[in-house]
Every structure is written in structure tokens, then in C-alpha cells.
C-alpha positions in Angstrom: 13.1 4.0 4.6 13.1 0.0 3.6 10.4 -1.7 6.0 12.2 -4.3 8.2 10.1 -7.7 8.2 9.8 -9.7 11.5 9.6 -13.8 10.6 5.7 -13.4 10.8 6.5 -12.0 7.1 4.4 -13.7 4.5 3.9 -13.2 0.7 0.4 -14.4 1.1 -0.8 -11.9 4.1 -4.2 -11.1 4.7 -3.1 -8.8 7.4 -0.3 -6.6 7.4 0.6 -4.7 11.4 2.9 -2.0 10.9 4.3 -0.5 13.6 5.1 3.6 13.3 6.4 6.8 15.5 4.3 9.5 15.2 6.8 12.0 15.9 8.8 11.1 12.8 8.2 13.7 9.4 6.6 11.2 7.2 4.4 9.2 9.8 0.9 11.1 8.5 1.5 10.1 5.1 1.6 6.5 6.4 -1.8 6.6 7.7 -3.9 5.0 5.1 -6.8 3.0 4.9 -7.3 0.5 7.4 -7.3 0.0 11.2 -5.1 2.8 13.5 -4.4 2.7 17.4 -2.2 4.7 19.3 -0.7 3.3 22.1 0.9 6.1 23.6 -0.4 5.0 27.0 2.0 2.0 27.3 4.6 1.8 29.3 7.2 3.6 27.6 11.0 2.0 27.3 12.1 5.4 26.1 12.5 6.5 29.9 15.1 4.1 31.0 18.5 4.7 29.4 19.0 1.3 29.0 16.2 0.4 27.2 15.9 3.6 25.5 18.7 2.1 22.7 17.2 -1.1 22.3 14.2 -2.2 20.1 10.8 -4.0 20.6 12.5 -7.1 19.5 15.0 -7.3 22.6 13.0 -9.2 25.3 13.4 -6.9 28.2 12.0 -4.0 26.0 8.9 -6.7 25.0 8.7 -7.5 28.8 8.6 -3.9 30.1 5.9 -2.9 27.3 3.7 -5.9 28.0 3.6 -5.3 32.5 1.3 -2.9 31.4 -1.6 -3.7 32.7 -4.1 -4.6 29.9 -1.3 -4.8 27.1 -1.6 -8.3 26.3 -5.7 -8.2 26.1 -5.4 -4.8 23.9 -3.3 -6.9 22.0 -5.9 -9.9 21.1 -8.4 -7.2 20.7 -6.6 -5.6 17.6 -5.9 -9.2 16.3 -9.9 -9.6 17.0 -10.9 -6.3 14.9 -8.4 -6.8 12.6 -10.3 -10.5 11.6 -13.5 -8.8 12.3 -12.3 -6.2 9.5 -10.9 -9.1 6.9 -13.7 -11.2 7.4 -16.4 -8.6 6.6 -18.6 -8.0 3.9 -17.0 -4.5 3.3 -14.3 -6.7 2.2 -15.3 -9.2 -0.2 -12.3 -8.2 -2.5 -10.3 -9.8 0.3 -7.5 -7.0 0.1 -5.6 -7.4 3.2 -6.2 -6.0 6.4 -3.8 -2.6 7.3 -3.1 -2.3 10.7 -1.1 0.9 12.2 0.1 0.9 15.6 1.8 3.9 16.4 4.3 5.1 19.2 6.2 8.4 19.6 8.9 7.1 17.8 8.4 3.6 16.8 10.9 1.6 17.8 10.0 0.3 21.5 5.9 0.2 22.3 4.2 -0.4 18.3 6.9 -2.8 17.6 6.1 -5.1 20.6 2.5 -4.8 19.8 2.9 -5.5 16.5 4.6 -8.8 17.0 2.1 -9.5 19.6 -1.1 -9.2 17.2 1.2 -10.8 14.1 0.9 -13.6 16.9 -2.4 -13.9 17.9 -2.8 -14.2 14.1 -0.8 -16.9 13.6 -2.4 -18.3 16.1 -6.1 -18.2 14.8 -3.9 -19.1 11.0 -4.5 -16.2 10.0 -1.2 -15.4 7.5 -0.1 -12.0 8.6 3.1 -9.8 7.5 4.7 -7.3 10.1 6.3 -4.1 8.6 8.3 -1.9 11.4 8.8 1.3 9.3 10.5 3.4 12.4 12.6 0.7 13.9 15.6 1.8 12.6 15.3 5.7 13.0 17.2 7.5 15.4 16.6 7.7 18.8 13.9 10.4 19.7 15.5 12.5 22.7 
């Protein structure tokens, strides 16, 4: 499946967040190299019906996901380890950062996170590009 880009999308990224569902066929193949975190214990759109059809880019799915109490800070701590990770020795080729958040099926909880960090980076100017590679899968039931 094509990889939908958020506006955080940059040719020159030195981080790229990805955003996956685990429950999808091909999701262990997309665990390479890099940074992973599941975030499983978010608060979960999925179980409202309204929500369940929507994406992490509709604002009342982004709201829901972030009440959780300690989203927002796990959020600027995966932005933190991802710069801790670029900045390194270990990379001196400067290849960009991966980072894989991963839901059950990708399209509510990783997504929001993923914009989240992709913010926290721009914020600290760090060029970052966002890649949601379940966003458009069906709906998990």
C-alpha cells in the first residue's frame, strides 16, 4: 500500500514516524531498523462507533487519543529518543532516524502519535517526514 504523507513531509528528513496496525499481514515485515513503540495502551477510538470510521487526522479522534493521561509527554519522549538516536555517534552517517509507532490497526492511536512527535520535531527544527502505512486499510472489527 502507497504511504500517505501528513504536511510534516519533507524530502530532506532526518526522521521519518511511521505510524502501523499490528494486526495487519504485512506489519512484521515493516519493522526495521530503528526506534519501535507500541502504544496499545492508549485510549482506543476503535470502541466508539463513531470514531471507529474516522482517522487520527479528524480532531475528535486526535482529542480522544491524547485525554490519555500521559499521551502528550510519551509523545515528547519519542521526539526526545528519536534526536537522542540522530544525534549519536552510532550515527555519524546521518541516515535518518525510523520511528514505528504501532496500533492494532493503525489508523486512530499511531497516527495521532505520529503527528504529535512529527511536531515536537518541527518544533526543536528538526526536518521530519510522517508515513501512515495503515491509514487507509479497512476497518479492523
Amino acid at each position: 500500500m502507497l504511504k500517505p504523507m501528513t504536511p510534516h513531509h519533507t524530502a530532506s528528513a532526518k526522521v521519518v514516524v511511521r505510524s502501523i496496525g499490528t494486526r495487519h499481514p504485512d506489519a512484521i515485515g515493516l519493522l526495521r531498523s530503528g526506534l519501535y513503540f507500541d502504544l496499545g495502551h492508549l485510549r482506543n477510538p476503535h470502541a466508539d462507533r463513531i470514531m471507529r470510521y474516522k482517522t487520527g487526522l479528524s480532531e475528535d479522534v486526535r482529542a480522544h487519543v491524547l485525554s490519555t493521561p500521559g499521551a502528550t509527554h510519551l509523545a515528547v519522549q519519542i521526539a526526545e529518543a528519536a534526536k537522542a538516536q540522530l544525534y549519536s555517534f552510532a550515527n555519524r552517517n546521518q541516515d535518518p532516524v525510523t520511528v514505528t509507532l504501532a496500533c492494532s490497526g493503525g489508523r486512530h492511536r499511531s497516527v495521532v502519535m505520529a503527528e504529535q512527535v512529527a511536531e515536537y520535531l518541527d518544533i526543536d527544527d528538526v526536518p521530519a517526514a510522517v508515513e501512515h502505512l495503515h491509514i487507509h486499510a479497512s476497518v479492523i472489527e
